[in-house]
C-alpha positions as CSV (number, residue, x, y, z in Angstrom):
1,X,9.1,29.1,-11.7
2,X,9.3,31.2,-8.5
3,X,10.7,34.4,-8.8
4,X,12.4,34.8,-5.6
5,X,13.9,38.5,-4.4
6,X,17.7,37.8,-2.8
7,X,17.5,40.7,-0.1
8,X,21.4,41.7,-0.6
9,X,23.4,43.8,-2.6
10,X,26.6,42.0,-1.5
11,X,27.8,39.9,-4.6
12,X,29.8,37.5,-3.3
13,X,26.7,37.0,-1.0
14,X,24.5,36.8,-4.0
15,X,27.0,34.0,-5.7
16,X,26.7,31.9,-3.0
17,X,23.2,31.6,-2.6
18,X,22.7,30.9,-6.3
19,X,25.1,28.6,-6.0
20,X,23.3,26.8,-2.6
21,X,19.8,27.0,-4.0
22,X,21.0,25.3,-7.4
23,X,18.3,22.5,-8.8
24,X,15.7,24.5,-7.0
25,X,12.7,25.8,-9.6
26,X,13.2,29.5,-9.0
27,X,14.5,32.7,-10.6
28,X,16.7,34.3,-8.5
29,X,16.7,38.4,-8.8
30,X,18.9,40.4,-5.9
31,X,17.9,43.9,-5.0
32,X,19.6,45.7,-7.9
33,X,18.0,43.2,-10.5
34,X,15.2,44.2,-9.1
35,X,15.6,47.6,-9.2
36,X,14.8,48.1,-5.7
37,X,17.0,51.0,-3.7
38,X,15.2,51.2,-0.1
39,X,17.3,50.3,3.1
40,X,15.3,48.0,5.3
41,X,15.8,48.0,9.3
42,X,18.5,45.7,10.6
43,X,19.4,47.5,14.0
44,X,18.1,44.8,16.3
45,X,20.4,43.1,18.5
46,X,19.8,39.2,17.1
47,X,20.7,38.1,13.9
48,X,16.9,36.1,13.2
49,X,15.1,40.0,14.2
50,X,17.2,41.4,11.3
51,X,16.8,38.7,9.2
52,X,13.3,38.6,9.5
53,X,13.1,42.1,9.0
54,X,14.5,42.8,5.7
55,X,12.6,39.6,4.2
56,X,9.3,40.7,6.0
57,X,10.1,44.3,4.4
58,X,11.4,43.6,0.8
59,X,8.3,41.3,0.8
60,X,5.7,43.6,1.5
61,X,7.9,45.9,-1.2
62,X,7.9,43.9,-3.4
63,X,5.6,41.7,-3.8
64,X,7.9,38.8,-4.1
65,X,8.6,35.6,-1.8
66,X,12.1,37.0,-0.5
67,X,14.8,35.4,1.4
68,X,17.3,37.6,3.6
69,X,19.5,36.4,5.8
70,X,21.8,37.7,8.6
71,X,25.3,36.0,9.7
72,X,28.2,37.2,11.4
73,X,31.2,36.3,13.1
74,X,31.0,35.7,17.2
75,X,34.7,35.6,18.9
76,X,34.8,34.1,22.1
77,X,38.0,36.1,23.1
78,X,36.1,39.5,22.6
79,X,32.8,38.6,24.2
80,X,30.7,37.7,21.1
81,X,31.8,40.6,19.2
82,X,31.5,41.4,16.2
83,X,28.0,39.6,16.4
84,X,25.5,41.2,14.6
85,X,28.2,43.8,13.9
86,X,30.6,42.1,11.7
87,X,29.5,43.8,8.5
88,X,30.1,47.8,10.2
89,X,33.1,46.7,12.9
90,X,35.6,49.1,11.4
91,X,32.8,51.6,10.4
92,X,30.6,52.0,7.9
93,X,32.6,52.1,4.8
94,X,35.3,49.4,5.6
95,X,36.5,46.9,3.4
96,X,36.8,43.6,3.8
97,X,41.0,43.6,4.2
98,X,39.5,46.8,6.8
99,X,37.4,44.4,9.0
100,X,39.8,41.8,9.2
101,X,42.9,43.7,10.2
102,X,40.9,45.9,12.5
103,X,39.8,42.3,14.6
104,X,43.3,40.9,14.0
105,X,44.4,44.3,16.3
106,X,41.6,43.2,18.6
107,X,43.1,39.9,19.1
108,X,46.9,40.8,19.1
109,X,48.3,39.2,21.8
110,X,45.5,36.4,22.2
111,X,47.3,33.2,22.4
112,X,46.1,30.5,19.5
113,X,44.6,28.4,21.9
114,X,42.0,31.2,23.1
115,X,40.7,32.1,19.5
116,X,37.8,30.3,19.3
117,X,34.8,31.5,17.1
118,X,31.6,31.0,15.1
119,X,30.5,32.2,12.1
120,X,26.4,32.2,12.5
121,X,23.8,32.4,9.6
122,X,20.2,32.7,10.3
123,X,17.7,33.0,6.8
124,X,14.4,34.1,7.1
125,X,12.0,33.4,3.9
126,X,8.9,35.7,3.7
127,X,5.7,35.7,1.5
128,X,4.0,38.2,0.7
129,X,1.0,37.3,3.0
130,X,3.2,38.4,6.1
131,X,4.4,34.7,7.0
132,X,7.9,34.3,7.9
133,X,10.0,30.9,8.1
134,X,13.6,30.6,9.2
135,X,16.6,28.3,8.9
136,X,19.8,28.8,10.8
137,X,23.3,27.5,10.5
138,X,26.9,27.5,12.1
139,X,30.3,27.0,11.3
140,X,32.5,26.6,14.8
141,X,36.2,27.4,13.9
142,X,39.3,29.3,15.2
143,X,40.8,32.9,14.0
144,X,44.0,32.6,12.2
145,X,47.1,34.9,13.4
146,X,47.2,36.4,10.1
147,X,44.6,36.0,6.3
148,X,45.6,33.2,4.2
149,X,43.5,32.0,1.0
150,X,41.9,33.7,-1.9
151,X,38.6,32.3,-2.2
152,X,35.5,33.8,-0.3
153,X,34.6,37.5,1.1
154,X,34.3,38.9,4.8
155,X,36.6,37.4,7.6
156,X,36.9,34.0,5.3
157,X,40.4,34.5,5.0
158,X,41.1,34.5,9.3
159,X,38.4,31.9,9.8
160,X,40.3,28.6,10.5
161,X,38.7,25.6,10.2
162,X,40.4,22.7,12.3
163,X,39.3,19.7,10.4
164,X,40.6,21.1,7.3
165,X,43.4,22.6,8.2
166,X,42.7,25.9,6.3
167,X,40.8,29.0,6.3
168,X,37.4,29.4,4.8
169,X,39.5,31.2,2.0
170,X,41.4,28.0,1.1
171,X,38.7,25.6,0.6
172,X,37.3,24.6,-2.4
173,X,34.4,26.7,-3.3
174,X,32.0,23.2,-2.9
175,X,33.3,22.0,0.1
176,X,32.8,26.0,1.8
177,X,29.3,25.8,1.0
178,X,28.9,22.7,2.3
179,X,30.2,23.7,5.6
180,X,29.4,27.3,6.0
181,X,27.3,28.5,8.3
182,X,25.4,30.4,5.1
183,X,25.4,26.7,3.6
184,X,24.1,24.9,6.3
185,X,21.3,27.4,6.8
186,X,20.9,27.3,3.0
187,X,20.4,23.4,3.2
188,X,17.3,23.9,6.0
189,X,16.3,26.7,3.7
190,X,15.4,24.3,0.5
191,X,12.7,22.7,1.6
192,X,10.7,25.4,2.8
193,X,11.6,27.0,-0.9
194,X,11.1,24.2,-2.5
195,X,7.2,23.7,-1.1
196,X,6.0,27.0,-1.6
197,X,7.2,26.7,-5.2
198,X,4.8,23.4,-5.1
199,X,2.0,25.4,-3.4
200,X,2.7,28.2,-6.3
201,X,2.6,26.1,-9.6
């Protein structure tokens, strides 16, 4: 079985993955189960740099095969923002209820029709010999005039998804993952998991 290093601390972050990577032959451990408490660098201006960052450095730390991913939400209204900003766009402590009321302020005023945005994921998988793969996702959608739905973490609640008629915080947990940006990256992410657990046995 591969022991594989979740580069997060955020749980709900944590419960998804496990939850994406399900079936796979692996032993998933995040950064407290691992007892690791360095920060790695994830000031670069793309989501795939810092993604590839904090695998390439919890790697090397710790020895471990480690996936990391970076995601965000991109708003069309406000030029792109929050981008690779989402997590620290009402400051560094902010909760989640913080972040999205400080972009529904953003947006007061912006008609429904102009409130088009993207949730992005891009996962980067590092071994320990330095090589780095990546699988991205994205999850197109609208921001909602005011947060509806329980399940989820982050903007999920203000992220409208046409199709469905809901928020990201209404869906089903199953169907989310299956249409997240997080799970769609997830989904490209398995097989690259899934053959250097072959090349490991």
């Amino acid at each position: 079985m591969l022991r594989l290093l979740l580069a997060t601390t955020n749980k709900g972050k944590a419960n998804e993955y496990r939850s994406l990577l399900a079936g796979l032959d692996i032993d998933l451990v995040t950064l407290d189960q691992a007892g690791i408490d360095q920060q790695a660098e994830e000031n670069y201006p793309t989501f795939e740099d810092n993604a590839r960052s904090k695998a390439g450095f919890y790697a090397a730390l710790s020895g471990l095969v480690t996936l990391a991913d970076d995601s965000g939400l991109e708003v069309d209204a406000l030029g792109g923002e929050p981008g690779v900003r989402s997590s620290r766009y009402a400051g560094e402590n902010a909760t989640d209820e913080d972040r999205v009321n400080f972009l529904l302020k953003k947006l007061a005023g912006t008609p429904e029709g102009k409130r088009q945005a993207r949730f992005k994921c891009v996962t980067a998988i590092a071994e320990p010999n330095g090589k780095i793969h990546v699988a991205e996702g994205e999850c197109s959608g609208m921001i909602a005039l005011e947060p509806k739905g329980e399940n989820g973490f982050g903007y999920d609640p203000i992220f409208y998804v046409p199709e469905y008629n809901k928020t990201i915080a209404e869906l089903p947990p199953a169907l989310k993952n299956e249409i997240s940006h997080r799970g769609r990256a997830a989904k490209k992410a398995r097989p690259i998991l899934e053959a250097i657990c072959n090349r490991m046995k």
